[in-house]
Backbone bond lengths (Angstrom), bond angles and torsions (degrees), N, CA, C in turn:
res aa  C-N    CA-C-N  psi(-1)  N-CA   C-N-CA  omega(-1)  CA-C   N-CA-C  phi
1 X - - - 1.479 - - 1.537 110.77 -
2 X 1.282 119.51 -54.11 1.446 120.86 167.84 1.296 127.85 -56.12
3 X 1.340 99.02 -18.99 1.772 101.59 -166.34 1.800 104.89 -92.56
4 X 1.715 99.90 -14.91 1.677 110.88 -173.00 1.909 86.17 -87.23
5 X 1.097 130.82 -43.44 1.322 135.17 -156.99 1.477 94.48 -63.81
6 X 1.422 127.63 -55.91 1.558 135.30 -177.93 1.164 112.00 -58.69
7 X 1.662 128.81 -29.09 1.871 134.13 -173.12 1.480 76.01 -72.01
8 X 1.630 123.03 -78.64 1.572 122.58 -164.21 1.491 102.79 -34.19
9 X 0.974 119.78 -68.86 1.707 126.67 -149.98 2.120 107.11 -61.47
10 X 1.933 94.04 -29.22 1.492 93.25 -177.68 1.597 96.73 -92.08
11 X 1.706 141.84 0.18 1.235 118.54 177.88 1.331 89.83 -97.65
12 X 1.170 133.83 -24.97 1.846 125.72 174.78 1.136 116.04 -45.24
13 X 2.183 102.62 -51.14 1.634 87.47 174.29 1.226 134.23 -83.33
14 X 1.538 115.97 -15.41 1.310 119.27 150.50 1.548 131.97 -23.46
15 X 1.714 100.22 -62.60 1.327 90.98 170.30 1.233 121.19 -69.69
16 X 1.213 112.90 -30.94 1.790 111.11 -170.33 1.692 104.66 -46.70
17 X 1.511 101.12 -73.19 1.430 103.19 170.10 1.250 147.40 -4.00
18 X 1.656 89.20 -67.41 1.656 125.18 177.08 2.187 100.08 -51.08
19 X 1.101 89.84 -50.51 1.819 106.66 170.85 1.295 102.38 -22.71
20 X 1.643 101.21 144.84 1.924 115.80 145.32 1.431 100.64 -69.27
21 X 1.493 111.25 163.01 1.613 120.80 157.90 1.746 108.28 -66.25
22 X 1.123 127.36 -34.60 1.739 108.12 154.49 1.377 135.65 -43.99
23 X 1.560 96.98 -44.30 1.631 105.34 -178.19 1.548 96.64 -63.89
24 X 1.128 100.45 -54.87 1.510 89.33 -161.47 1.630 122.97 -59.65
25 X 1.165 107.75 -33.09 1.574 113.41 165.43 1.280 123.75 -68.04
26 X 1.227 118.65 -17.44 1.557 125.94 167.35 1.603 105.96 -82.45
27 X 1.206 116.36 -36.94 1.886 124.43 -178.99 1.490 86.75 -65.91
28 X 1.128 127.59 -71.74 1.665 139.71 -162.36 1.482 105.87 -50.95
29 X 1.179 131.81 -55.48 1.587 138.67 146.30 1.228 130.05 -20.23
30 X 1.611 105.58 -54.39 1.710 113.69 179.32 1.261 97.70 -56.98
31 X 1.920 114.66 -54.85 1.077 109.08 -126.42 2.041 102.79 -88.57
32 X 1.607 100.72 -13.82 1.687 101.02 160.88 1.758 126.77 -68.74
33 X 1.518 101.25 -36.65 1.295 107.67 168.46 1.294 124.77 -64.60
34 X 1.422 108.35 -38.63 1.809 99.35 172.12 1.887 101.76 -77.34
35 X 1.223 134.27 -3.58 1.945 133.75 177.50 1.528 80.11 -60.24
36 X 1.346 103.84 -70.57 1.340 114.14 -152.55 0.993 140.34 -66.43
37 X 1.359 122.23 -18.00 2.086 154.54 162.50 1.734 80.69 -74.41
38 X 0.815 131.25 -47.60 1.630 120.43 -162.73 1.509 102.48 -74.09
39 X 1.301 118.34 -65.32 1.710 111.66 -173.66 1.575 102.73 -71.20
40 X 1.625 132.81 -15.58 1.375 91.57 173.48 1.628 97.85 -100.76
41 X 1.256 142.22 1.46 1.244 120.91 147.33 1.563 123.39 -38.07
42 X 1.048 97.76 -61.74 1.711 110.48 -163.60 1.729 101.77 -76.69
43 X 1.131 130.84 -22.78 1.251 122.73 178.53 1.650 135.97 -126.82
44 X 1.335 97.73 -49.48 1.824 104.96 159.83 1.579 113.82 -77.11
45 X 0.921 144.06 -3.59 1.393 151.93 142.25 1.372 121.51 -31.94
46 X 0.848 108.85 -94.91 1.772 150.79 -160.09 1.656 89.74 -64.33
47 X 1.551 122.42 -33.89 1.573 131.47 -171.05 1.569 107.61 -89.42
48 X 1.835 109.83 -50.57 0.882 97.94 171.58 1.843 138.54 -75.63
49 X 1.114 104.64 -5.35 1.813 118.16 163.05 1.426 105.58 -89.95
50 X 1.321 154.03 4.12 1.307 147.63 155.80 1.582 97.17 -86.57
51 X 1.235 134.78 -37.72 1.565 141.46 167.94 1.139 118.23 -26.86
52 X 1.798 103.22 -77.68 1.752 120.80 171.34 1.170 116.80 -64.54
53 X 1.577 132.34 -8.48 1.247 118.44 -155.86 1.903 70.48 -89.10
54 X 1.179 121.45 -59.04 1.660 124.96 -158.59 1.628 107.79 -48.46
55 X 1.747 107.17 -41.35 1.167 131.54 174.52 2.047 98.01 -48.95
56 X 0.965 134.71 -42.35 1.210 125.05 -148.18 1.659 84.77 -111.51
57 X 1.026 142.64 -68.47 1.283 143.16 176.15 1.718 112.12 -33.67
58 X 1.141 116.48 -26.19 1.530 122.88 174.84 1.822 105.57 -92.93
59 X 1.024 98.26 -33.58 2.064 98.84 167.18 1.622 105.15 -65.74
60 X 1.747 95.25 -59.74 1.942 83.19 179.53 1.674 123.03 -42.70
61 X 1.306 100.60 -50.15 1.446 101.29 -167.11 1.851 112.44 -68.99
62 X 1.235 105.76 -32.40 1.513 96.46 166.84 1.384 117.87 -81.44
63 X 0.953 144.66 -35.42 1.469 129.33 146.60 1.679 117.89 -24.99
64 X 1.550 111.75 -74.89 1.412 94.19 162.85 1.476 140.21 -50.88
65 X 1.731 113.41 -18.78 1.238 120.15 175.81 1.916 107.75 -62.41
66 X 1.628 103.02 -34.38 1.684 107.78 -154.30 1.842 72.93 -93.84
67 X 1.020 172.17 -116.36 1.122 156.42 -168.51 1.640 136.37 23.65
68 X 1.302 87.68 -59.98 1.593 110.61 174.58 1.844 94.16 -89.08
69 X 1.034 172.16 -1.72 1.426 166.58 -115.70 1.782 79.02 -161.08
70 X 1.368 119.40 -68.66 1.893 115.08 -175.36 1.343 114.11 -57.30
71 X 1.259 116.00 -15.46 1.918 121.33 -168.07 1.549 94.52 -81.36
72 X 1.603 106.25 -51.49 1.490 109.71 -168.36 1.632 119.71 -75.45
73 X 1.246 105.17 -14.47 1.474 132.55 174.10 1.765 100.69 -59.75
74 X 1.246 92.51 -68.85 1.379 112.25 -165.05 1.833 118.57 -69.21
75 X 1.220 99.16 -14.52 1.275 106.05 -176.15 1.621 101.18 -107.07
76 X 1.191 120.70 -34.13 1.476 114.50 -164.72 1.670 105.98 -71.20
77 X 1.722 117.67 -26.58 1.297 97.72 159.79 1.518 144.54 -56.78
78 X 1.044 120.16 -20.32 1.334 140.56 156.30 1.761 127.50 -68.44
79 X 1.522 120.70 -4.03 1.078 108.11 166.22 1.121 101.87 -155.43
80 X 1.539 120.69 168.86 1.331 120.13 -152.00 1.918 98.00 -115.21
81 X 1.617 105.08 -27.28 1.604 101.43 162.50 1.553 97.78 -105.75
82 X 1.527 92.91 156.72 1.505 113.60 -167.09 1.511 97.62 -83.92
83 X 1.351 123.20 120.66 0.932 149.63 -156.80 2.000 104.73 -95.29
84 X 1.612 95.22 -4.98 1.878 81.53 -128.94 1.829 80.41 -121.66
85 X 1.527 124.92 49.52 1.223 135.87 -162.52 1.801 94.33 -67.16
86 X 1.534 103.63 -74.17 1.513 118.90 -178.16 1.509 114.35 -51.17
87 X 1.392 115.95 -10.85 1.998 109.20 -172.48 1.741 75.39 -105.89
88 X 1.477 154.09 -34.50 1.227 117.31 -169.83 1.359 102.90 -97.06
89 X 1.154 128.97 15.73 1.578 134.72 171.32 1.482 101.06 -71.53
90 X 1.511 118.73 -33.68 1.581 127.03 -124.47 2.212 68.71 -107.58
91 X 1.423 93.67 -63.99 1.683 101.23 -174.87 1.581 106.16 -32.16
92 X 1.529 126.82 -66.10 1.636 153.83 -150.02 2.011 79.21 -73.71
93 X 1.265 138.98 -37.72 1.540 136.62 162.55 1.694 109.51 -58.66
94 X 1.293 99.88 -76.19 1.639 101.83 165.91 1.492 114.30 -25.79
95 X 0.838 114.95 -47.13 1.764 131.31 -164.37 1.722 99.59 -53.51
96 X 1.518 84.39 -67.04 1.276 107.13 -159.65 1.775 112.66 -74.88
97 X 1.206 117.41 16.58 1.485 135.74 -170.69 1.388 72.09 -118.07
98 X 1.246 146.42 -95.17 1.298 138.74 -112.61 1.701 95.00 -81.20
99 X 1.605 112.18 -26.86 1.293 116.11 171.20 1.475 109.68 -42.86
100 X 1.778 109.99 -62.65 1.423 116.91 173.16 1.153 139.16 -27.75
101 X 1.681 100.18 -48.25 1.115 115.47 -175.71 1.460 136.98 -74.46
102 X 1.360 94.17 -33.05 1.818 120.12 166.00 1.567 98.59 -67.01
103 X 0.864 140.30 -34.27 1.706 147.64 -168.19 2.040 86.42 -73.57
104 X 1.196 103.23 -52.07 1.552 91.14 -176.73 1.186 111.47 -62.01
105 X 1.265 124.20 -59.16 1.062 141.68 169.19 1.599 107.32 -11.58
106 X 1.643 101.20 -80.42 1.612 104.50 173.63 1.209 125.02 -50.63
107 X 1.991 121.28 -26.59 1.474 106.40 178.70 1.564 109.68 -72.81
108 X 1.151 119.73 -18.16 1.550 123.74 -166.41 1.923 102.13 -73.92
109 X 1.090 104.06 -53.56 2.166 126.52 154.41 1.219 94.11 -18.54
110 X 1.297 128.71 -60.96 1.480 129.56 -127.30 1.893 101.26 -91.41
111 X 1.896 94.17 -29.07 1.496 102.39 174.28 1.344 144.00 -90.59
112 X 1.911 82.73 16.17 1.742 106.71 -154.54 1.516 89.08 -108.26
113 X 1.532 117.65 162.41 1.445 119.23 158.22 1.611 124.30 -68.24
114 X 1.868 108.11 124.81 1.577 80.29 172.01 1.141 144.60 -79.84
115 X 1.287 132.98 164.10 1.622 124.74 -164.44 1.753 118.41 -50.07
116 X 1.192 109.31 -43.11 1.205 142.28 -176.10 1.579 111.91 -71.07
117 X 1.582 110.83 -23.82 1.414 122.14 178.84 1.407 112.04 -108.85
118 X 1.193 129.76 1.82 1.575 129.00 169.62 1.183 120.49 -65.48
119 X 1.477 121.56 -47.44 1.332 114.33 178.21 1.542 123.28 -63.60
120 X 1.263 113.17 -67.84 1.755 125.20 149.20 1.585 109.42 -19.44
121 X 1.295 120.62 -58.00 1.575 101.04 164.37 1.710 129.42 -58.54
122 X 1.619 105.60 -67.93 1.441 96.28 164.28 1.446 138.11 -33.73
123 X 1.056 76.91 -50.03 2.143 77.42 171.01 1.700 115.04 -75.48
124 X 1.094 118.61 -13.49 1.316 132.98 174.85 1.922 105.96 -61.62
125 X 1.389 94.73 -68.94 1.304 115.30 -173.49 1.578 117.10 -56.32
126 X 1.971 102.82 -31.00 1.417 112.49 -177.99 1.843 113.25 -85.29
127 X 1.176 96.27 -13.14 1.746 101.37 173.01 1.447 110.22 -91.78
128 X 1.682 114.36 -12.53 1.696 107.67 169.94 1.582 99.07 -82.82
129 X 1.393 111.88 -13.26 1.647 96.68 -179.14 1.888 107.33 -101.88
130 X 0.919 118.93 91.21 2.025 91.60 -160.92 1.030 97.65 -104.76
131 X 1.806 125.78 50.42 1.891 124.95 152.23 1.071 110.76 -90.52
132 X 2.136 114.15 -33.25 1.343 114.45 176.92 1.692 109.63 -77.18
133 X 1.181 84.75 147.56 1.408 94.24 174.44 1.745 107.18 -126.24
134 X 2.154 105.81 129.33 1.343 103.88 -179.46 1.362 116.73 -78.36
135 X 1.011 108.77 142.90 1.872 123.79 171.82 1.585 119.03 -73.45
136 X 1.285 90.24 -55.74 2.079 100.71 -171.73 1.507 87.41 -157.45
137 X 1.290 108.39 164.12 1.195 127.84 174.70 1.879 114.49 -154.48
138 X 1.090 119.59 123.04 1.625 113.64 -155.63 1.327 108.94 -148.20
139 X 1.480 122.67 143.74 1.729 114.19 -169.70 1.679 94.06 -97.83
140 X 1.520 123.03 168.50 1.301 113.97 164.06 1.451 119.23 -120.47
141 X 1.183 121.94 -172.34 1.343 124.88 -160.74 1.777 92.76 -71.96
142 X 1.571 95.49 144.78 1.826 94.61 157.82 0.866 138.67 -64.86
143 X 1.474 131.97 91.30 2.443 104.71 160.61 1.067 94.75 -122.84
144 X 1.364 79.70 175.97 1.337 124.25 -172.89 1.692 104.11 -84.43
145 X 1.607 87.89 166.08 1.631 81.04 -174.67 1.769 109.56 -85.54
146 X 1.309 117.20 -23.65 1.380 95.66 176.58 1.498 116.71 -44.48
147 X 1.786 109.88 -61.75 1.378 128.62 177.34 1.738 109.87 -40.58
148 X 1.259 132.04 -40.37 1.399 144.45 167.06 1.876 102.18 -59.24
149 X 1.288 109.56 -47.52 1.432 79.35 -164.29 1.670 103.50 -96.70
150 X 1.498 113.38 16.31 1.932 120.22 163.37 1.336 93.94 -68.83
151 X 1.650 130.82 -55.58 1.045 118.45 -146.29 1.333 118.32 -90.88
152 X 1.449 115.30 8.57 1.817 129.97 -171.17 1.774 84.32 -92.86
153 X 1.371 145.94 -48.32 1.030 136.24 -117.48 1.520 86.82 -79.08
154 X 1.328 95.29 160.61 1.726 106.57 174.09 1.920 122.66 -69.09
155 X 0.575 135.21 156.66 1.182 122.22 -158.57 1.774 109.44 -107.49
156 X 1.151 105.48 -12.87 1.332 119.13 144.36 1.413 133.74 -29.46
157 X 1.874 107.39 -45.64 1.175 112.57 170.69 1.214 132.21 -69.48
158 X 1.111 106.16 -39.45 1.453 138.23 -171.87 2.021 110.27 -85.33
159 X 1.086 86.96 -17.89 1.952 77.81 173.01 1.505 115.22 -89.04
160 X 1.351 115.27 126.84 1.395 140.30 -168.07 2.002 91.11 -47.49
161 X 1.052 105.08 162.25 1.644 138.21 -176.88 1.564 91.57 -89.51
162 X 1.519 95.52 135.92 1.713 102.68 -169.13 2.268 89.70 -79.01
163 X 1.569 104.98 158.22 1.451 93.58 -174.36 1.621 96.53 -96.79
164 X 1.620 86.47 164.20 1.664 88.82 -174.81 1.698 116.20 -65.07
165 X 1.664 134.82 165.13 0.981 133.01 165.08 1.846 118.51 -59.75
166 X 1.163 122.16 142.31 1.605 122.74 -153.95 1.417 81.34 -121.62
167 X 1.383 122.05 102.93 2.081 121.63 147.69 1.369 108.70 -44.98
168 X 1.667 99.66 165.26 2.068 97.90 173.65 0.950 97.44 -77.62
169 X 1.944 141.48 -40.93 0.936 113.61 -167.35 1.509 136.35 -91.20
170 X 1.385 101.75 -1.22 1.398 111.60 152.43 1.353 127.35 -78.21
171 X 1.667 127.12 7.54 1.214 170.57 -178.81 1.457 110.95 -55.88
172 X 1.724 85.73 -81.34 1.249 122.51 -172.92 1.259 114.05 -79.96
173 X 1.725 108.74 -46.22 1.592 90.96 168.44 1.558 130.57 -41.02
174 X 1.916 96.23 -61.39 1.293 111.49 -175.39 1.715 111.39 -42.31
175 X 1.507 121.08 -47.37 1.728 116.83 171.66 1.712 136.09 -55.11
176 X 1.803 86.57 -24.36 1.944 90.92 166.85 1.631 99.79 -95.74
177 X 0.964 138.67 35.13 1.463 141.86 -166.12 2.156 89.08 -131.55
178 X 1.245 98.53 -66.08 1.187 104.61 -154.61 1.941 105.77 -75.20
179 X 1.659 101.80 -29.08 1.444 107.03 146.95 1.367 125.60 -11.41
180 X 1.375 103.20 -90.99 1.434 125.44 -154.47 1.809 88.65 -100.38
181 X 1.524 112.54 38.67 2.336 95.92 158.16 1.362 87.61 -111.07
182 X 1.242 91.98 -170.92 1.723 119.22 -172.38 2.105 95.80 -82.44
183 X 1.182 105.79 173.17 1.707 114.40 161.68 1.200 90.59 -84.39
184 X 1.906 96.92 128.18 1.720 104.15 152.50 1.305 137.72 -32.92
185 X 1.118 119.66 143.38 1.635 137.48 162.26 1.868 94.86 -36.32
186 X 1.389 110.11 128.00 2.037 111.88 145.17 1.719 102.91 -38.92
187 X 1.298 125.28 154.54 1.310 139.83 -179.77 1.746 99.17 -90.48
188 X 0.991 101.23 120.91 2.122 108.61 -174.72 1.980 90.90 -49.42
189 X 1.107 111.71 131.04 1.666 122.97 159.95 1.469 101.83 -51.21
190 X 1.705 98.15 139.31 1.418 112.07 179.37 1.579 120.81 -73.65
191 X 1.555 130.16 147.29 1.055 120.87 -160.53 1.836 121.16 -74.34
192 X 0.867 115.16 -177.36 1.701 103.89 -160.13 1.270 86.75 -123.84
193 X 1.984 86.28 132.62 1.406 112.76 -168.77 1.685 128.79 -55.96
194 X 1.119 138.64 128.19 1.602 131.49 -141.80 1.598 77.87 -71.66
195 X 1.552 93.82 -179.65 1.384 111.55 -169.97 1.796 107.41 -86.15
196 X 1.290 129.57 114.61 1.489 104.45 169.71 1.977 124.43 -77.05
197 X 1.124 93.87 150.89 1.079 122.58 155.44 1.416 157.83 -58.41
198 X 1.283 93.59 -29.77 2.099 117.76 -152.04 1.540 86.67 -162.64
199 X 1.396 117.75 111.26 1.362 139.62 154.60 1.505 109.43 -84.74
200 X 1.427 106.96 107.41 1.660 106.02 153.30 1.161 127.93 -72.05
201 X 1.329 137.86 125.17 1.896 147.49 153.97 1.280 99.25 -94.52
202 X 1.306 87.07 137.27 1.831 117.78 172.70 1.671 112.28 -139.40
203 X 1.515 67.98 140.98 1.871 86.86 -173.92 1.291 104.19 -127.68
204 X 1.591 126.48 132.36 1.258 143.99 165.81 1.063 128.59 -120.79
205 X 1.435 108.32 103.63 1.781 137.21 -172.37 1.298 110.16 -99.57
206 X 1.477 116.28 123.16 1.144 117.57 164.69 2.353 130.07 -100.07
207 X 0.625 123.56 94.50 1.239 125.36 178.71 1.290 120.62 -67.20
208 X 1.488 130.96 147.07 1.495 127.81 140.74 1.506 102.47 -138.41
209 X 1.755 85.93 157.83 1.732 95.73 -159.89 1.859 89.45 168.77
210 X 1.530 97.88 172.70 1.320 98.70 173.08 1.480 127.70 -85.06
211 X 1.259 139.36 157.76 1.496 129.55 169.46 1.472 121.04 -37.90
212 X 1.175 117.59 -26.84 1.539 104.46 173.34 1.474 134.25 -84.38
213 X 1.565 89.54 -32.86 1.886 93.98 165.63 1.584 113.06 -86.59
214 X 1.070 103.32 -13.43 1.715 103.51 162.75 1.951 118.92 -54.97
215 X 1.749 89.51 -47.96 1.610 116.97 167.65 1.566 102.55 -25.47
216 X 1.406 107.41 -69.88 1.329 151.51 -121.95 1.759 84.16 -86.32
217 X 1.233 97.86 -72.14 1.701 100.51 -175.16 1.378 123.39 -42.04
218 X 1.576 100.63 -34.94 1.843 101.88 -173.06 1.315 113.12 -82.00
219 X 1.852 94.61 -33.68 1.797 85.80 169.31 1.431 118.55 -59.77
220 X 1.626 124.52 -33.65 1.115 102.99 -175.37 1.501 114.39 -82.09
221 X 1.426 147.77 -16.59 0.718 148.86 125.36 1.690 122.24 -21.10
222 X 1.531 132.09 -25.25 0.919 118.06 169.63 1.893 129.21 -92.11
223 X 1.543 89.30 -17.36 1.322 103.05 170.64 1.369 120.97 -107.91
224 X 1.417 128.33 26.04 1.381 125.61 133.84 1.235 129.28 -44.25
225 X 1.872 113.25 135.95 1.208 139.27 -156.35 2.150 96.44 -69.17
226 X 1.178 109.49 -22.79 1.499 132.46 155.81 1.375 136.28 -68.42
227 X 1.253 129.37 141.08 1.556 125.37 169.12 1.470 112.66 -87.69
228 X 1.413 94.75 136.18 2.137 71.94 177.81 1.655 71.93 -136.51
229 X 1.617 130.13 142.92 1.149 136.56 154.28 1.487 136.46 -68.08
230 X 1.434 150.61 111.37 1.228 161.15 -121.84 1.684 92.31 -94.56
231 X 0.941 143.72 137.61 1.893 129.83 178.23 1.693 93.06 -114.72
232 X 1.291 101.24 -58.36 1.993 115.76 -162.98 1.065 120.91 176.61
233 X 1.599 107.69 143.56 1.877 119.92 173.74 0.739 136.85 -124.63
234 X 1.276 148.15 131.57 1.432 158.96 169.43 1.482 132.61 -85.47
235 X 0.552 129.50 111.91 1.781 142.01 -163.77 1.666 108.46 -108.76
236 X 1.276 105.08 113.33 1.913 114.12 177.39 1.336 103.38 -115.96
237 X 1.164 133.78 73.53 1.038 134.05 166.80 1.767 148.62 -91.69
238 X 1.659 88.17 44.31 1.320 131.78 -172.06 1.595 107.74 -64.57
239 X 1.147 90.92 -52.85 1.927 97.47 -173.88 1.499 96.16 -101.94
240 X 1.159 125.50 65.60 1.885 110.89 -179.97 1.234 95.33 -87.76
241 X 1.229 128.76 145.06 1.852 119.09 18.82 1.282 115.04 -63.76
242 X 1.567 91.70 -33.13 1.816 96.95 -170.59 1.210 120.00 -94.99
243 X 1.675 107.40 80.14 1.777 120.45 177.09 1.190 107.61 -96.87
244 X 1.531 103.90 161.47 1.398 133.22 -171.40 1.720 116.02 -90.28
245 X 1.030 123.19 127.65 1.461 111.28 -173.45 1.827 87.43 -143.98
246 X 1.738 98.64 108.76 1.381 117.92 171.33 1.837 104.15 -93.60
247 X 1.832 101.99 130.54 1.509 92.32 -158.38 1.931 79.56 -135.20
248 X 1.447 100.44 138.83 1.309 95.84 176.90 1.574 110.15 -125.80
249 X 1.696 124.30 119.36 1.547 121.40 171.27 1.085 112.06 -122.84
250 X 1.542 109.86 171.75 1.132 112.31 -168.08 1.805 111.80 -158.69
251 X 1.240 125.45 143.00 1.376 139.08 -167.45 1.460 99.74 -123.23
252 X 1.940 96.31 151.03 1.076 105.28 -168.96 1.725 112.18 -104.38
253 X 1.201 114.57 177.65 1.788 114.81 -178.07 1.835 100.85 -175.04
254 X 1.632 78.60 152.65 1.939 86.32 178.67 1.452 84.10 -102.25
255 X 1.574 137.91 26.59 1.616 112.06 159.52 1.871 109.16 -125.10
256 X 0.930 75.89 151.36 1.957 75.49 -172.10 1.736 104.41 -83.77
257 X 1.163 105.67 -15.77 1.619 112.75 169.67 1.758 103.25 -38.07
258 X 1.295 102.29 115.62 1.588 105.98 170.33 1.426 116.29 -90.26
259 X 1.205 120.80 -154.59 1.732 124.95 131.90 1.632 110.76 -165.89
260 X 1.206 116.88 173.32 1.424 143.68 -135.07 1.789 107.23 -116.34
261 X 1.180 119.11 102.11 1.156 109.53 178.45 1.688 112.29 -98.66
């Protein structure tokens, strides 16, 4: 079995060898991009849609909470006994759902890396490997996940509708029209941003080293007793053997409290 594993492993490097320095950075490329589509398939995926689903189930219910809170408002001026036994039965249920739900919330916390413990790990993991050598190491700005998932959207959505073509003489009409109206209405203030929930931290590590202890790092990084979420990578593989692989993750928290490396 070992002796078939070494024929494979010495015709791999054969070919590698045999390679331009393009090929090989394009082979070396594929072969991080498919690491990395694979562990956040199989793991930041599947975690982060159990997140929003709790995330959205805790918006519903306070909406109905601020709903039911104006009914009882509105009614209790009108009578002097509280009328409204069965709607705060229904609220003290509400309550106790959203109680639930934050409880999930925290067990999901509990399986995540803490903010405060990312760095201390990474560097942990990079002194069990000591071929790589770190470059920079840097925390990133906080959001939240609403604010995180504005800034994923395609931009497609968000680009204005081309305006229609304007004739002269629909021109001219429109200017003895717009003449003689009043000045527009102020534009109503935009609505205020919901409250988040789920603080993202991001961390951006840079490495150089060869492709195999690069291998080496993510696996161990993937089988931590911890979740740490995969964000994005960069590959400089200008000077190979000794390329650069900028890797950015990030863990979640209900406190926006960062810290400072």
């Amino acid at each position: 079995m070992k002796q078939q594993l070494l024929q494979q492993w010495l015709k791999l490097s054969t070919k590698l060898d045999a390679m331009t320095l393009r090929e090989r950075a394009m082979v070396f490329a594929a072969s991080v991009a498919s690491v990395l589509f694979l562990l956040y398939t199989f793991s930041a995926e599947p975690l982060l849609n159990k997140q929003k689903l709790l995330q959205m189930q805790i918006k519903t219910q306070q909406n109905q909470i601020a709903g039911i809170d104006a009914e009882i408002a509105a009614m209790a001026q009108g009578f002097v006994v509280d009328p409204d036994a069965g709607t705060r039965t229904k609220l003290q249920a509400l309550h106790h759902d959203i109680d639930t739900t934050s409880a999930g919330l925290m067990a999901v916390q509990k399986g995540l890396v803490a903010p405060d413990k990312i760095a201390p790990l990474l560097d942990h993991l990079l002194r069990g490997n000591g071929k790589l050598k770190l470059m920079s190491m840097k925390t990133l700005p906080v959001t939240g996940l609403n604010e995180a998932a504005v800034q994923i959207q395609p931009a497609a959505q968000s680009a204005p509708a081309a305006p229609p073509a304007i004739t002269p003489a629909a021109a001219a009409a429109a200017a003895g029209v717009i003449a003689a109206a009043t000045p527009p209405a102020s534009p109503a203030p935009p609505p205020p941003k919901p409250r988040e929930l789920l603080y993202r931290h991001g961390v951006e590590i840079v490495l150089q080293g060869s492709y195999l202890d690069m291998v080496s790092y993510m696996e161990a990084l993937e089988s931590l007793p911890v979740q740490l979420f995969w964000g994005k990578a960069h590959l400089d593989a200008q000077q190979y053997p000794n390329s650069r692989l900028t890797l950015t993750l990030y863990t979640l928290s209900l406190d926006q409290k960062w810290m400072k490396l």
